[in-house]
C-alpha positions in Angstrom: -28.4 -53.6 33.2 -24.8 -53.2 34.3 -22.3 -52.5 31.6 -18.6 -53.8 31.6 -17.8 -51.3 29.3 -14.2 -49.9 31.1 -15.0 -46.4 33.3 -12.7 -43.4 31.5 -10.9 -40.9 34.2 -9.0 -37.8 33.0 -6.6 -36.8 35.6 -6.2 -32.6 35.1 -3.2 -30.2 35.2 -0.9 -33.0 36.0 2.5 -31.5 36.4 5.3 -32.4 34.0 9.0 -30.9 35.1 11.4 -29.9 32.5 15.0 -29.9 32.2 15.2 -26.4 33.5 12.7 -26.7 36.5 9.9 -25.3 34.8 6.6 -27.4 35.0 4.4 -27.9 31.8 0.8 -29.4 32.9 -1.2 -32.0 30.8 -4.3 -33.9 31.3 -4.7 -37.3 31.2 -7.0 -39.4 29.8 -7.3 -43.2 30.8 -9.4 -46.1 31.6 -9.6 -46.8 35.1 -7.3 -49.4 36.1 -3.4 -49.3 38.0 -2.0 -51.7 34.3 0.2 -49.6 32.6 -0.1 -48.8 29.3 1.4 -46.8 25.8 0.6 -43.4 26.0 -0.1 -41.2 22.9 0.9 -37.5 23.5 -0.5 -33.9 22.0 1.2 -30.9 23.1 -1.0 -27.9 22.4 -0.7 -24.0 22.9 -4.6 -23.2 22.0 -5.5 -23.7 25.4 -5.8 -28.2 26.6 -8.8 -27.3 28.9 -11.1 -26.1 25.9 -9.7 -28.7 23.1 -11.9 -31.1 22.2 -11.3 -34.6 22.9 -12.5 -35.6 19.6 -11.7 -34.0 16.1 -12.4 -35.8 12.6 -8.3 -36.3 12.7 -8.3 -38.4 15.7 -11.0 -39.4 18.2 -9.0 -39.4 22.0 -12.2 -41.8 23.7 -11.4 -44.7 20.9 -8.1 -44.6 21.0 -8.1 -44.7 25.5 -11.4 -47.2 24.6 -8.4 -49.2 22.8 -6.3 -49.2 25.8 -4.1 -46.2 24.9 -3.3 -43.2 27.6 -3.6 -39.9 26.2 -2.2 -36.4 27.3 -3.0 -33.5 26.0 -0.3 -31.0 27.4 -0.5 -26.9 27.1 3.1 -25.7 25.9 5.4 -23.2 27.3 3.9 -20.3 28.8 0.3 -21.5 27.9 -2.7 -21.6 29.8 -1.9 -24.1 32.5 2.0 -24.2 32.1 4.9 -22.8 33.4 7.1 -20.5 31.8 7.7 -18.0 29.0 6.4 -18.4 25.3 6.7 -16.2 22.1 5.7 -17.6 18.8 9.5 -18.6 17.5 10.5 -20.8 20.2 11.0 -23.7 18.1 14.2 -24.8 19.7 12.5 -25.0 22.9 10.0 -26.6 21.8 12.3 -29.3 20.3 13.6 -30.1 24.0 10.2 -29.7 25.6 8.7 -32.5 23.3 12.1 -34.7 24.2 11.5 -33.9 28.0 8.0 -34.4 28.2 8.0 -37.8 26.5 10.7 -39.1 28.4 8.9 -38.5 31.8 5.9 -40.0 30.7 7.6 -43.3 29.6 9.1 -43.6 33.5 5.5 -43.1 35.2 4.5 -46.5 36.5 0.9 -46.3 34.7 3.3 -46.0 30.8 4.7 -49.3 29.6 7.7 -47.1 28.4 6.0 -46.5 24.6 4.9 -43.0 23.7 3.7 -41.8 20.4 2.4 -38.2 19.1 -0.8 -36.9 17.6 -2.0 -34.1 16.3 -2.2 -31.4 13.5 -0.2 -28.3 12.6 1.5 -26.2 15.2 0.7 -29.8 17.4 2.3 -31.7 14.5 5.3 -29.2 13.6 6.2 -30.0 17.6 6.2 -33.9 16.9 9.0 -33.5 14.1 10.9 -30.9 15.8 11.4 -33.4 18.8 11.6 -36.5 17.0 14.5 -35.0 15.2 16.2 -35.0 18.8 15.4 -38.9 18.9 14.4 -39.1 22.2 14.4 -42.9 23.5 11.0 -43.7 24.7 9.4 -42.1 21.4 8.2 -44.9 19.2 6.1 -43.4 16.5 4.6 -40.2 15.5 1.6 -39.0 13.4 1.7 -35.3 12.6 -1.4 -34.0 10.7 -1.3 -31.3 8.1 2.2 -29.8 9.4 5.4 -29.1 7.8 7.8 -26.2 7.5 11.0 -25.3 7.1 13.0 -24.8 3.9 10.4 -27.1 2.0 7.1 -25.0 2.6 9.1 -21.4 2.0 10.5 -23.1 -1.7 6.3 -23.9 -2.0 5.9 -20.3 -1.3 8.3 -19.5 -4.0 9.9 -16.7 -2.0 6.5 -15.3 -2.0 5.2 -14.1 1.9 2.1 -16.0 2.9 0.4 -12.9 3.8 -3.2 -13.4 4.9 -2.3 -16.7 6.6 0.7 -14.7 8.9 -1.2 -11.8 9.4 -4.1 -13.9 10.4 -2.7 -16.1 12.9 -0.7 -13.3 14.4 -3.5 -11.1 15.1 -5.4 -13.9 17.0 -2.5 -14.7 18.9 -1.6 -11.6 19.7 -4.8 -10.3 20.6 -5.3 -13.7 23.3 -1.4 -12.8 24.3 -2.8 -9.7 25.5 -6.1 -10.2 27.2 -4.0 -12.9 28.9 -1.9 -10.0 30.1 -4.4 -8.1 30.6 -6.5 -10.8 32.9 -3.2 -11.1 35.0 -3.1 -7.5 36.2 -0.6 -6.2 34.1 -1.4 -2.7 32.0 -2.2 -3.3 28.4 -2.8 -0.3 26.2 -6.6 -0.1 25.3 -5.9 1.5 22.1 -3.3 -1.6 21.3 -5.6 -3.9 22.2 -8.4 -2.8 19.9 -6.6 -2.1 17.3 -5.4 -6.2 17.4 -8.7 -7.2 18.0 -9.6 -5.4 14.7 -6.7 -6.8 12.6 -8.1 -10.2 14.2 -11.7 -9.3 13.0 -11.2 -8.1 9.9 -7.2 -9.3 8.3 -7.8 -7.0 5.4 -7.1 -4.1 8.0 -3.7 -4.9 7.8 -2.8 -7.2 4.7 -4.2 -4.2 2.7 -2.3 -1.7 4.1 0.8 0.0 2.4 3.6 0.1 3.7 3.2 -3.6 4.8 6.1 -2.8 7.1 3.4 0.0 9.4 0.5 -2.7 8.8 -2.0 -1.9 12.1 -2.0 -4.3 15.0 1.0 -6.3 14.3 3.4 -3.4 14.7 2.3 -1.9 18.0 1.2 -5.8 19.4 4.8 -6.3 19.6 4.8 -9.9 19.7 6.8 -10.4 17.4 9.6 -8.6 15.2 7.0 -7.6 12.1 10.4 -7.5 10.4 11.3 -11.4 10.9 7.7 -11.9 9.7 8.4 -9.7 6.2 11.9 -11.1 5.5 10.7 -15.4 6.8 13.4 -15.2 9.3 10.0 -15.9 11.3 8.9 -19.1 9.5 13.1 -20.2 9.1 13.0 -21.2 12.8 10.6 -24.2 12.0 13.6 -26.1 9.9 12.3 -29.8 9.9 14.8 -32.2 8.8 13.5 -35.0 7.6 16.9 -37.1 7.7 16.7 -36.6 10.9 14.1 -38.5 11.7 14.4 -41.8 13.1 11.3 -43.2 14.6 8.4 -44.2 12.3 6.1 -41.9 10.9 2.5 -41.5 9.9 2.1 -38.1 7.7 -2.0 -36.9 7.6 -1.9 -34.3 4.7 -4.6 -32.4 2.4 -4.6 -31.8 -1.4 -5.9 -28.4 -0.5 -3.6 -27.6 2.7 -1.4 -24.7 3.2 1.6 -27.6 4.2 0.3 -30.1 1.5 3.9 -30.0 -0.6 6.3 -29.5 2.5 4.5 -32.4 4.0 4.3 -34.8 0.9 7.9 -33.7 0.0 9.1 -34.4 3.3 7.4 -37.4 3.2 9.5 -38.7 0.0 13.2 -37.6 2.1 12.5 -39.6 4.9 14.1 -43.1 5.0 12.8 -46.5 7.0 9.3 -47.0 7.9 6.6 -44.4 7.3 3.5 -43.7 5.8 1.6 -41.0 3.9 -2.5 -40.5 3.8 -3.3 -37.9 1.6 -6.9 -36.6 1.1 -8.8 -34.2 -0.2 -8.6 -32.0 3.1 -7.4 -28.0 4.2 -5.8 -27.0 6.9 -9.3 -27.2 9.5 -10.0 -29.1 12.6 -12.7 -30.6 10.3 -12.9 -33.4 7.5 -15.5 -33.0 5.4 -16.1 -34.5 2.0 -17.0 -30.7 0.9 -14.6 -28.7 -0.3 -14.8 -25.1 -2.3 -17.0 -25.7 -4.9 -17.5 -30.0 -5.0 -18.4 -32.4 -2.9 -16.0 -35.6 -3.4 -17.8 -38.0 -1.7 -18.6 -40.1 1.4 -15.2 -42.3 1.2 -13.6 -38.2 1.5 -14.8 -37.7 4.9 -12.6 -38.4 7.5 -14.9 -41.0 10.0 -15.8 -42.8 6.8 -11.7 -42.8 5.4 -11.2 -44.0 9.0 -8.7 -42.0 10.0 -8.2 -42.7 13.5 -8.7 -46.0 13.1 -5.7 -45.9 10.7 -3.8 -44.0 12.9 -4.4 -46.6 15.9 -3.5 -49.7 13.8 -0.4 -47.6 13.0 0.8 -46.8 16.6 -0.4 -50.9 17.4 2.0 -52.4 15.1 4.5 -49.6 16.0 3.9 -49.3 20.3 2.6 -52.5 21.0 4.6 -55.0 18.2 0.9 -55.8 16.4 1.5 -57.2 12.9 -0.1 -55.4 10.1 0.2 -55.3 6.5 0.0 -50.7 6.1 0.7 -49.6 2.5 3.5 -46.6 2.6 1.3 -44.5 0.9 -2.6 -44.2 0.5 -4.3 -41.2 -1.8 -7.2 -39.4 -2.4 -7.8 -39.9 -6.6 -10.2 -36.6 -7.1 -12.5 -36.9 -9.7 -12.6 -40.5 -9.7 -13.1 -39.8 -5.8 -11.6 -43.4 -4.5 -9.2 -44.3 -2.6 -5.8 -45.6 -4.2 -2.9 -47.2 -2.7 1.1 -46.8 -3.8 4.5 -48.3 -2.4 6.0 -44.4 -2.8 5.2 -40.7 -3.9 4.9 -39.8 -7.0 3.2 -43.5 -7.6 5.8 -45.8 -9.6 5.3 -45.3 -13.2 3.9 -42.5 -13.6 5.3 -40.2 -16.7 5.7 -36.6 -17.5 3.2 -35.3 -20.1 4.3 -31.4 -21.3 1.9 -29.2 -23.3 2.9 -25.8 -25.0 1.6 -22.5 -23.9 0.8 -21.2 -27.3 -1.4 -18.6 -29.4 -2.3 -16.5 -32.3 -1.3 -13.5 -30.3 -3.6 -12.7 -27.6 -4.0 -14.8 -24.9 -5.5 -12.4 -22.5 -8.9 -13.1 -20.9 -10.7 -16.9 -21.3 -12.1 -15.4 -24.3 -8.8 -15.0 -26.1 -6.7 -17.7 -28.4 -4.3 -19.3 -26.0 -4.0 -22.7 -26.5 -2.1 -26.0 -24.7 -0.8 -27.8 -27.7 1.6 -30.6 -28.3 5.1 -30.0 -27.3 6.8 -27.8 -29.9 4.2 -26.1 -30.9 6.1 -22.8 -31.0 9.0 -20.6 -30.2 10.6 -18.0 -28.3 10.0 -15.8 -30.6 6.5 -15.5 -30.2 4.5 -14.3 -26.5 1.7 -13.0 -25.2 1.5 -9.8 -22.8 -0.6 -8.2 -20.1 0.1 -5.8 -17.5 0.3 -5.9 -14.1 -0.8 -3.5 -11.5 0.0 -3.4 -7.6 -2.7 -1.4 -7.1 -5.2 -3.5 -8.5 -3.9 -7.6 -8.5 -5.8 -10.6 -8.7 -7.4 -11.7 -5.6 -7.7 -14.5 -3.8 -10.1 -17.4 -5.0 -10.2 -20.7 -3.4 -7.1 -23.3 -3.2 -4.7 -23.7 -0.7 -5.4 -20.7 1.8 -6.2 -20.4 6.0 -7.5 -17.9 8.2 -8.3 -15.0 7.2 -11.9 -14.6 5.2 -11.3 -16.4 2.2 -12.8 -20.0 1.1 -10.5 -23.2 0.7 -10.6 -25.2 -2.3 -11.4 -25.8 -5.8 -13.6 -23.3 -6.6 -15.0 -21.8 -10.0 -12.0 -19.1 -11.1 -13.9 -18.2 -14.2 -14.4 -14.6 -13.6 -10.8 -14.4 -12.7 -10.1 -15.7 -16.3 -11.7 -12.7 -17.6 -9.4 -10.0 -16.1 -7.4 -8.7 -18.9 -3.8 -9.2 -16.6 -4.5 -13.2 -16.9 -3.6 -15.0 -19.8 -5.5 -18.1 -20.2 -4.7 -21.2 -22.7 -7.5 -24.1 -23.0 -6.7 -27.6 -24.5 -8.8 -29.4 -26.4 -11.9 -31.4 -25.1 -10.3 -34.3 -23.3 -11.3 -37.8 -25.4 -10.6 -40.0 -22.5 -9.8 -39.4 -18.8 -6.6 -37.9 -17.4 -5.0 -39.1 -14.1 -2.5 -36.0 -13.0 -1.0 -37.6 -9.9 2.1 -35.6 -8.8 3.7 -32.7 -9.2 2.2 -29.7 -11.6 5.5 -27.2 -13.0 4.8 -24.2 -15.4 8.2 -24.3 -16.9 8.2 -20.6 -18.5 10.4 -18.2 -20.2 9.4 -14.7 -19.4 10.1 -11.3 -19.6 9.3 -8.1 -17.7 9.9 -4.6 -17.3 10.2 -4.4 -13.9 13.7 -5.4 -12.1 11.1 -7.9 -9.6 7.8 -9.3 -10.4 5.7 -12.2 -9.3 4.4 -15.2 -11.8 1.5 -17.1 -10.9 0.3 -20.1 -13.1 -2.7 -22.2 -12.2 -4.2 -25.3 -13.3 -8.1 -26.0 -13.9 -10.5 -28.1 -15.3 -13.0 -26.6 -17.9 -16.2 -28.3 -17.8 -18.6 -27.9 -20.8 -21.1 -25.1 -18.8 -18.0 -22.6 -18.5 -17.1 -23.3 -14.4 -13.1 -23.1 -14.7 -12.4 -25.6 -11.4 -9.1 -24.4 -9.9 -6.8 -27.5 -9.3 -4.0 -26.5 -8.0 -1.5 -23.3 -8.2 1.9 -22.0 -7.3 4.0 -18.7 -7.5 7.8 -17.6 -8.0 9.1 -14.3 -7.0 11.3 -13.5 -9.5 14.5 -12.2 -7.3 14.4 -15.8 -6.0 14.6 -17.7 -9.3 17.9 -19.2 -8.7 17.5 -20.0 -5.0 15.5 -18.9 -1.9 18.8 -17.3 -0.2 19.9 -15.0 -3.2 18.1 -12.4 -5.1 19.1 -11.4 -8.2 17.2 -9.1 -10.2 15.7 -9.5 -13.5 17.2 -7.7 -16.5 14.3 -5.7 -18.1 12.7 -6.9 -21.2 15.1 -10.0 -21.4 14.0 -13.2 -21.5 14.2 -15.3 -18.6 13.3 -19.1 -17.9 11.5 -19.4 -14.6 10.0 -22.8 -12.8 6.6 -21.9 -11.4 5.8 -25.0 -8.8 2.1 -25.3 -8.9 2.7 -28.2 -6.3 1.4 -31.8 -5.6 -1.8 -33.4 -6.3 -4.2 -36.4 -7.4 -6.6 -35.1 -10.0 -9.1 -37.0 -12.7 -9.7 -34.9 -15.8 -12.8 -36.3 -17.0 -13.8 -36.9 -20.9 -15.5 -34.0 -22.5 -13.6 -31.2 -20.1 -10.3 -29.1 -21.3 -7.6 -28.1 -18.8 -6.5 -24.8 -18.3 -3.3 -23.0 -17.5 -4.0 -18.9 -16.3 -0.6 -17.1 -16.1 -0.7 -13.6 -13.7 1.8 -12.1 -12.0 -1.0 -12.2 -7.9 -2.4 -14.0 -6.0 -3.8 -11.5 -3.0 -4.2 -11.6 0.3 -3.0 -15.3 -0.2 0.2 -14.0 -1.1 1.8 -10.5 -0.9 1.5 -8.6 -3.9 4.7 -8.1 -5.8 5.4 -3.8 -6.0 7.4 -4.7 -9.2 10.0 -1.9 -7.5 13.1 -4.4 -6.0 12.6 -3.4 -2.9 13.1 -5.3 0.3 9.1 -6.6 1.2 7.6 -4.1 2.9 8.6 -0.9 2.3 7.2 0.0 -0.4 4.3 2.4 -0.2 3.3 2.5 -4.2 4.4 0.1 -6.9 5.1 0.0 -9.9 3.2 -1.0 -13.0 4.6 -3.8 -15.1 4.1 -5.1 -18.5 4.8 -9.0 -18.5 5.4 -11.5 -21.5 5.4 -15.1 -21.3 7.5 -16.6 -24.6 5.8 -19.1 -26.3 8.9 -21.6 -25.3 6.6 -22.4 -22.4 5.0 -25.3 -21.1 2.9 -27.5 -18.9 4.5 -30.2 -16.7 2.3 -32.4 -15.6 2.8 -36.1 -13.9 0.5 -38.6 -15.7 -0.6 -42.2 -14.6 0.6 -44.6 -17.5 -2.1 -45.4 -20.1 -3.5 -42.2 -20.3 -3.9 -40.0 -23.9 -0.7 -39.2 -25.4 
């Protein structure tokens, strides 16, 4: 039986010249046939020939199936391209997107349109050249990517630890062998002791002096210095005002980039779109994430996410009407869909509850309590103390690479350390639709000169499970801006905004929400050595006794018609 189904080509390592001479190589992939058509471009430096074509963000053989071209190029210096890379060339990068789309809109087999795909490092390269507005670039539909100014103040001045370390080892390390396949000498003793840091990240994110961590310093990649001070990540500035073109912004509730992107998002101006779900930063979409399962409607087939993105480059590359809303979001808890006209939904209100207690809020066992606005004063705190040498580790939420599992996940026995202070509402009486941002608006003290606060929210269900909703940190020093430090005075008060970040949460009936107060979050962040010093160099720290002031509370952005 013959089939008129149309026969797919993919034309390999066809070259793409740049400004300077140097050629960048992509492949193509097309239906057979000399009609021209738009062309959707990815722009890759994990190697094109061994990417898959499909990925639960975007499927490449239905979007060619729907008469689309789509090129998937290796960057600078990778794999099959020309050229010299390091891992900071975002300038370059910026004029290599611009380039490369405006010589695919003047082949004879592109109708002129050309739109982007793609997730992280592939969707930080779609706003870095869109923000140089190149002609033939109609649309773009970066996944899980932002950076800049926006994701270091969602840091909090804090160093993303196991996610640099982790992603610089495994770069790194594939820099080398690449070297190494090439002819030129590589030191075997460099080369394992990358491959180790790859292996196992707590070989170096564990290590003291963080400045002399193993792997990163002799791989010499990249200044370990520019990594420890952000001068590394500062060279991804995306401005979002810059932007001209439409957009279509893929985000997860549990990603790394989840507030730079939703918050970037909310700056831009003209037509774009947000699709937010309950997603990490993987190649993969499942409806499972840490400890839950959210669903069919979470996964990403079944949400229909390349078909979303497709209707989205029709209307935008081909002039197709369609009626898209601005913003569509995943409701966790209630785990449906829900659409908005803007981020934070209209009408949604800010509901605060005071950190209070008789004393001790130490330890899920103790008697701290979220309470009506008011409740208490200044006067009043609760204390633990913090030590370097032994912080709070890593459990779930909004971390990559490394070893560690993404997600809400049970926190409980973190809540019984004696450095976290935990305060517990009341059973809810009806449910509780947080949709947007989540502050811990504290007043603290310390007796350090720098220390770390980290607040997290969760939802206490009646069998003990403490389900981690979302979290943030604030490195002290950076209280009144990310480019000043100023240290605090010890044992003085001090008001400090802990962003706990974006999200779209049901408390359900019958559960109690819980703020926990520490001063770590490790590997996930560095730890705080409580000594002032610049990050890095310190070999010990110092231990710390922290108070947070009972004129404290809970921000949190309620949907209207919820419990007052």
């Amino acid at each position: 039986m013959l089939s008129d189904t149309p026969r797919m080509i993919v034309h390999r390592d066809v070259a793409m010249p740049m400004r300077d001479g140097v050629l960048l190589r992509g492949d193509l992939w097309r239906e057979d046939g000399d009609a021209p058509r738009p062309v959707l471009l990815r722009r890759l430096p994990y190697n094109k020939a061994t990417a898959m074509p499909n990925s639960d963000w975007f499927r490449t053989t239905d979007a060619v199936a729907a008469g689309y071209t789509v090129v998937v190029q290796d960057t600078r210096g990778r794999y099959a391209s020309d050229g010299d890379w390091t891992p900071v060339m975002w300038g370059q990068e910026a004029e290599d997107t611009y380039d490369t789309v405006e010589w695919l809109a003047a082949q004879e087999w592109c109708d002129g349109n050309v739109g982007m795909i793609g997730g992280s490092y592939l969707g930080i390269v779609q706003w870095l050249g869109a923000a140089l507005r190149p002609p033939h670039l109609k649309a773009i539909a970066p996944a899980i990517a932002a950076g800049g100014q926006l994701q270091r103040q969602a840091d909090g001045g804090a160093l993303p630890l196991v996610q640099l370390v982790s992603w610089l080892a495994y770069m790194t390390l594939e820099w080398l062998m690449t070297r190494q396949v090439k002819g030129e000498e590589v030191d075997p003793a460099v080369l394992a002791s990358v491959a180790a840091v790859a292996a196992e990240p707590s070989l170096a994110t564990h290590h003291l002096p963080l400045r002399e961590m193993p792997g990163l310093t002799a791989g010499a990649l990249v200044d370990l210095q520019d990594v420890l001070t952000g001068r590394f990540t500062e060279t991804a500035e995306i401005s979002f005002a810059e932007i001209a073109v439409p957009s279509l912004s893929l985000a997860g509730w549990f990603d790394i980039y989840c507030d730079a992107g939703v918050r970037g998002f909310a700056q831009l101006t003209g037509e774009h779109r947000l699709i937010v779900g309950p997603w990490a930063h993987a190649a993969h979409v499942p409806a499972e994430q840490g400890d839950l399962n959210f669903g069919m409607r979470a996964e990403g087939a079944v949400a229909g996410l390349t078909e979303k993105q497709l209707a989205f480059f029709d209307r935008h590359l081909r002039g197709a009407e369609a009626d898209l809303p601005p913003v569509e979001y995943f409701l966790m808890g209630a785990n449906e869909w829900r659409t908005a006209g803007q981020w934070p939904p209209a009408g949604v209100v800010t509901r605060d509850f005071a950190l209070t207690s008789d004393g001790d809020a130490r330890t899920l066992d103790g008697d701290g309590r979220l309470a009506g606005p008011g409740a208490a004063g200044a006067d009043r705190y609760d204390e633990y103390v913090y030590d370097p040498a032994d912080p709070v580790p890593t459990h779930g939420g909004r971390v990559v690479l490394g070893n560690e599992v993404t997600g809400p996940r049970d926190v409980s026995f973190l809540e019984r350390r004696e450095d976290v202070l935990c305060y517990t509402s009341a059973p809810l009486e009806r449910p509780l639709d947080v949709v947007g941002p989540v502050v811990a608006d504290l007043l603290v003290s310390s007796s350090a000169v720098d220390t770390d606060f980290v607040a997290r929210l969760s939802e206490v269900l009646p069998d003990g499970r403490s389900i981690a909703v979302v979290d943030g940190i604030l490195r002290a020093r950076h209280r009144d801006g990310l480019d000043r430090e100023v240290p605090l005075e010890p044992g003085v008060p001090t008001r400090l905004r802990v962003d706990c970040g974006e999200t779209a949460w049901r408390f359900q009936p019958g559960n109690r929400l819980r703020l926990a107060v520490t001063s770590s979050n490790f590997p996930r962040f560095d730890r705080n050595m409580n000594t002032g010093n610049p990050v890095g160099a310190d070999t010990t720290g110092k231990v710390a006794t922290q108070r947070v002031h009972h004129d404290s509370v809970l921000r949190l952005s309620v949907l209207p018609g919820e419990p007052a």
